[in-house]
N, C-alpha and C positions, 0 to 999 in steps of 0.2 A: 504494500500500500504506500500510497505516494503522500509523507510526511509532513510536508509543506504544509502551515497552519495558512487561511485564505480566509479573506474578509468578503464577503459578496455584499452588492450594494445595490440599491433598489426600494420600489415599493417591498417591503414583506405583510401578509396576511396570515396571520393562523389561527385556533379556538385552542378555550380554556378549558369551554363544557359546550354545553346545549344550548343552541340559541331557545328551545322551550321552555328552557327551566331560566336563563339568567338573561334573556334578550341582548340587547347592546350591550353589556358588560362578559358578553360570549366569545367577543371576538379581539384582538391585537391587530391592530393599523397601524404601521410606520410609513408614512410619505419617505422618502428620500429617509429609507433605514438600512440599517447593515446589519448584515447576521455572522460570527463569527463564528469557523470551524475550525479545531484543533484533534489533529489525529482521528479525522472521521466523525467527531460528534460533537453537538453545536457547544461553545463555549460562553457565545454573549448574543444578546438580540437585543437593540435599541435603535435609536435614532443616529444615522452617521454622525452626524456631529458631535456628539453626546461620545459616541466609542472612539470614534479620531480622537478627543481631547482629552480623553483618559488616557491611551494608549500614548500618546504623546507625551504626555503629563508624567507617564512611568518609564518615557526615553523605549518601546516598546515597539511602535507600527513598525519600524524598520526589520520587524522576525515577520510579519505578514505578507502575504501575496495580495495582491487587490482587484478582484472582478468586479467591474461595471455590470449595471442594466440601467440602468438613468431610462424613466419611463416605461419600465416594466414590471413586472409585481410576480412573485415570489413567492412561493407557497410550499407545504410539507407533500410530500409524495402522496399519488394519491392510494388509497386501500381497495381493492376490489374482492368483497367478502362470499363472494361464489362465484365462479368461473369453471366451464369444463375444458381441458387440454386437447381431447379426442375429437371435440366436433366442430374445430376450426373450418373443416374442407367441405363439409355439408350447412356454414351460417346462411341464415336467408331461403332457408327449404322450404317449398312452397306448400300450404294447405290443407295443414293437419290441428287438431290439438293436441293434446299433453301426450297419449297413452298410444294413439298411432303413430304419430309422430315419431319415438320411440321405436316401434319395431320398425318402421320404413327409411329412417334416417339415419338415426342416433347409432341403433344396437350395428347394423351394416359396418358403419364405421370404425366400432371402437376395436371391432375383430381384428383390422388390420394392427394393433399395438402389442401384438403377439411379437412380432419383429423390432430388437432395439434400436436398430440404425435405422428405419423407419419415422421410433415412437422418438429417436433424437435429431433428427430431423424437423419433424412437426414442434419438437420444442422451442427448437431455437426461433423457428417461425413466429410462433408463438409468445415469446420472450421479447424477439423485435418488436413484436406489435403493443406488448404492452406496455414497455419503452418508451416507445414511438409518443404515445398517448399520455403518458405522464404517471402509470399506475407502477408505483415501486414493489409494492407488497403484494399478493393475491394468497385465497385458499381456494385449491386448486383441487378438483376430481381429475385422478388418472380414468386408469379403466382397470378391471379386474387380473390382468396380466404385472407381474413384478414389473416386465422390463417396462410398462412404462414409469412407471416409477423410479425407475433407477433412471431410464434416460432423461428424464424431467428432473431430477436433484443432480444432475451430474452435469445437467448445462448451467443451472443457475445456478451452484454451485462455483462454477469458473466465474460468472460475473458478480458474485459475492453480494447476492440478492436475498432478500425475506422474504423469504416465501414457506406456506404450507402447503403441503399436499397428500394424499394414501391413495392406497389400492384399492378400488369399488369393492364390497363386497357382496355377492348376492347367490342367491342357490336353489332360489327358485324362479319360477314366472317370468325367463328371460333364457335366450337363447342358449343349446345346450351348451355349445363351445365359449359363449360368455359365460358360463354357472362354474364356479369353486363349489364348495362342501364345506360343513362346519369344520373339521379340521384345518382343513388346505386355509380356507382363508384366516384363521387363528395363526396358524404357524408361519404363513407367506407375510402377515400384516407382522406379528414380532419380529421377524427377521431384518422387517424395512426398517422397525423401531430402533431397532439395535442398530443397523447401519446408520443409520440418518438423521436420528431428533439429535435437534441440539448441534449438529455439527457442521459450525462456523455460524451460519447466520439460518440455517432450516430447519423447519419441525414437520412432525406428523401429526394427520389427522387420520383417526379411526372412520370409516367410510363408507359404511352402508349405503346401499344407494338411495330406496326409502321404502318404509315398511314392507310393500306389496311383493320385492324380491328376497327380502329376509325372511327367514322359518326366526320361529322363537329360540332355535337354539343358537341358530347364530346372532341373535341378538344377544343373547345371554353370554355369548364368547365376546362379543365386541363389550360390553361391562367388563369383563374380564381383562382385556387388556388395558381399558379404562383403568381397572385400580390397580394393576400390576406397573405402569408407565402413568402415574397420576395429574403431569404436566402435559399429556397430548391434547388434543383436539378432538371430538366427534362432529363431524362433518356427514349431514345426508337432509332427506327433502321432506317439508311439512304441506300438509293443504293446502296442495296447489291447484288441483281442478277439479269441477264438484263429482264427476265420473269418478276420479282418483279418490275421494273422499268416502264416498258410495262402499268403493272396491275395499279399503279399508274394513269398513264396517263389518263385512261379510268374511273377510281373512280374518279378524281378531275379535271377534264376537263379544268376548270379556271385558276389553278395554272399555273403556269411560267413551274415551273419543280419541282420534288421531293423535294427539301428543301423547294421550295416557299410554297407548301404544310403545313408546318411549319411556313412559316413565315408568310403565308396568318394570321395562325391562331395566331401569337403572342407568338411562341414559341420560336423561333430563340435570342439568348439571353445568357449574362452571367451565367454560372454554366447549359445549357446546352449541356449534350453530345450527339454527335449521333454514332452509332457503326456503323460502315463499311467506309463507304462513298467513295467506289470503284468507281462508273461511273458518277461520278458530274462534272459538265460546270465548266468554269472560271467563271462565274457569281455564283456560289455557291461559289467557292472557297471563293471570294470577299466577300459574304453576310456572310460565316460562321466568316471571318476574323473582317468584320466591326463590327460586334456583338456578340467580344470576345467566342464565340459560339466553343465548341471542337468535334476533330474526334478522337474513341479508334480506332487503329488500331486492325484488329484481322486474323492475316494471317494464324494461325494454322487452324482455318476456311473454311477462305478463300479459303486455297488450300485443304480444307478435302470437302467441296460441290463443289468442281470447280466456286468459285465465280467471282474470279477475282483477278489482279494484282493491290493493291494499291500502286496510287502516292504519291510516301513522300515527292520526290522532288517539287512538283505542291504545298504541301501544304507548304514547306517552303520558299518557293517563295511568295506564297501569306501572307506568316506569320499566318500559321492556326495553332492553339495548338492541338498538338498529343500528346495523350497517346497508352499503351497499353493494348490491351485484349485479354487475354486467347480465350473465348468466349465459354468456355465449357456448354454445351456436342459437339454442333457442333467441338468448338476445343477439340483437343483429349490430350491435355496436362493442366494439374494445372500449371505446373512449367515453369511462365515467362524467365524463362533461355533458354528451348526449343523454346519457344514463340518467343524470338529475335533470335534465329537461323533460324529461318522457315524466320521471315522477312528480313534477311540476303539473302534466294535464293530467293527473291520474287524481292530484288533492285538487283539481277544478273542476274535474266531474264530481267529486264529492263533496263539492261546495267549501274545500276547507283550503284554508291560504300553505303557500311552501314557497319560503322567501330564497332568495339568494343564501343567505349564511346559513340557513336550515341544509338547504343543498351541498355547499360546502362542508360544513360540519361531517355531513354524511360520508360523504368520501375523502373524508381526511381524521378527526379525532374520533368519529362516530365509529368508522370502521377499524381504529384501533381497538377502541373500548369493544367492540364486539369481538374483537379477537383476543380480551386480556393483554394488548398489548401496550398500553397508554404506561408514557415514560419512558418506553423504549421508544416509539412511532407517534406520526399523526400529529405534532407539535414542535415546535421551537423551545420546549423547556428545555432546560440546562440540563448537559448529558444525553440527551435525543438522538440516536442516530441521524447523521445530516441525509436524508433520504430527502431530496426537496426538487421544484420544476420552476421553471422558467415561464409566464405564461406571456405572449407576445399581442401585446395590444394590436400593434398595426400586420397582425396575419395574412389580410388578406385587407383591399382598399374597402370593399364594403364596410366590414369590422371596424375600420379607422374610423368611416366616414360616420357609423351607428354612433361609437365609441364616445367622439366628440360629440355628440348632442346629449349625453347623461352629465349631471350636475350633482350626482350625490356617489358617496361609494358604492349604495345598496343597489343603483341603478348601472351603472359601472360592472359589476360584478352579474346580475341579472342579465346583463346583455350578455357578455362570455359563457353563463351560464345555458342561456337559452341558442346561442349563434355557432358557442366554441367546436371545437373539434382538436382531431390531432394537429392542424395545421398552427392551435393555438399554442404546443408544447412546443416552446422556441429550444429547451434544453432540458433534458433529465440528469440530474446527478444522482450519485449511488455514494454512499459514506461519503460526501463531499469531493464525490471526484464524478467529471461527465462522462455520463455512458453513450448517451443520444446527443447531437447535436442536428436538429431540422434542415438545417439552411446543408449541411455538408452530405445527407441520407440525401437529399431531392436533388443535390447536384451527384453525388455517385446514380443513384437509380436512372437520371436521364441518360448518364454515360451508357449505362448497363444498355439502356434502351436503342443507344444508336450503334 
């Protein structure tokens, strides 16, 4: 890692909490601020001037490197809190809901992850793209084969990324050569554990894919390695479509309802997420709340299968941790920028506001705290990994020309919200050093091109 402590300078934005809970005292604005990194993790965040005249003051700037963005704003990497690796090559599939979908798209593809030069190929794909877009951290579904697992921590790995990810588990109600068994997938997911949580910057998540392809025993094995590795992750899918919720009902007869399914089996629990969780009780609400237990939201989804309207307001009422997810291929966007525009018209169909910092929040602190990771990610406090993006006002002339007609920050930011894209990620850093640079991908790909 490249030692070099570097002051970057610029607009910076980041959250404290919840623009729900604490409004305008949710957020940190420095016009013309400097953020300081030392050995990959932030040291100082203030107003340049303020840090110039300290540093000075202690005979100091002179150990500093100094990055410019004069008129560009600055933010913490963004979190994308569900994402699948295998269905890159089928995003945008035309015509289905949840559960066709699935066997006509989805299961087709993930077969090909048998192959690891293949399944590290599609990663690196992969990795560019969410790069590219400004997403530093993801929790990541492989597919039920090791290798791709292995090939997925072994690329982001080399670019010294945070990321989570596991091996799908499922063993029934899914294609035969996608289906493991309760052992195989017990003994294939410990093995990844032992290989990979924890080491350098990656973790595992236990990864059921969701109820309908787990038998109860293998629910009862993924608790198991729950409390045998009690820092992982359970990662897998909540009430996402009311067919799916139906199909529940009838596989688990006992249960309460769809989470109790979960929680029957002990998985309901800190540092588990579930992805959707569109058509849930008040009594879920409750149980995901009382057992710090997180929902990603994933509305580009949502609204590409006709899934449903998720409640944000129901979850902050209940005090549920929400992040956000992509949730590609179903969602047809990498880029969390689009991601919180889609959930922008999802709380306007349901007559409820979702401001710019609400939006932000999500795909930056929200989606730490839904990953237990706030302190490490998701902020500019002191000690943070410098995981942070570049965002480029004048992206594109339109954007300038929107740009310039907002007068406040919330309207500022609303516009990038609603407009941005990847075009808007002028630069990704990774521990404070550039991984992506915009301007130099668009001029290599033209080359490529000619």
């Amino acid at each position: 890692m490249n030692s070099v402590n570097t002051i970057f300078c610029g607009d910076i934005l980041d959250f404290v909490d919840d623009p729900a809970i604490q409004g305008e005292n949710a957020h940190r604005f420095f016009a013309q601020g400097a953020l300081v990194v030392e050995n990959g993790k932030v040291a100082k965040l203030g107003y340049e001037q303020d840090i110039f005249s300290d540093l000075r003051k202690n005979n100091q700037l002179a150990d500093y490197q100094v990055v410019r963005y004069d008129d560009q704003l600055i933010m913490p990497g963004m979190i994308d809190t569900h994402i699948h690796l295998p269905q890159i090559e089928m995003i945008g599939a035309y015509g289905e809901q949840l559960l066709t979908w699935l066997t006509e798209y989805a299961f087709p593809t993930e077969k090909k992850f048998a192959n690891e030069e293949y399944a590290k190929a599609i990663s690196n794909i992969f990795l560019d793209e969410l790069l590219k877009n400004g997403t530093t951290t993801a929790l990541v579904f492989c597919t039920v084969h090791p290798e791709s697992v292995n090939a997925f921590f072994t690329e982001a790995q080399k670019r010294n990324l945070r990321m989570i990810a596991g091996k799908v588990m499922m063993d029934r109600n899914c294609p035969e050569d996608l289906s493991d068994c309760v052992s195989s997938s017990y003994q294939e997911s410990k093995v990844l554990i032992e290989k990979w949580h924890n080491v350098d910057r990656l973790q595992y998540a236990v990864t059921p894919r969701f109820a309908p392809t787990s038998s109860d025993e293998q629910l009862a094995q993924c608790k198991t390695l729950l409390d045998e590795y009690p820092d992982v992750y359970l990662h897998t899918h909540l009430s996402e479509n009311h067919n799916e919720c139906e199909w529940v009902k009838t596989l688990f007869p006992n249960s309460t309802d769809y989470l109790g399914v979960y929680e029957d089996a002990g998985l309901v629990r800190k540092r588990s997420v579930f992805a959707h969780g569109i058509h849930l009780s008040e009594r879920e609400m409750t149980c995901l709340a009382d057992n710090q237990a997180a929902i990603s939201h994933c509305p580009t989804s949502n609204l590409f299968l006709g899934s449903g309207l998720f409640n944000l307001k129901s979850c902050e009422q209940h005090k549920v941790k929400v992040g956000m997810g992509t949730d590609v291929g179903a969602g047809t966007s990498f880029s969390l920028l689009q991601t919180a525009s889609e959930a922008y018209k999802i709380q306007q169909l349901k007559h409820e506001k979702f401001s710019a910092f609400k939006g932000l929040y999500l795909v930056t602190l929200g989606g730490a705290r839904a990953l237990d990771l706030e302190g490490t990610i998701g902020n500019f406090d002191l000690g943070c990994e410098a995981d942070f993006i570049v965002l480029d006002n004048q992206a594109t002339p339109f954007l300038n020309f929107r740009l310039s007609h907002t007068r406040t920050l919330h309207e500022r930011l609303f516009t990038l919200m609603m407009l941005g894209d990847d075009r808007c990620i002028k630069e990704t850093y990774i521990m404070g050093q550039s991984v992506h640079q915009r301007d130099l991908a668009y001029a290599s790909n033209k080359v490529e091109e000619c």
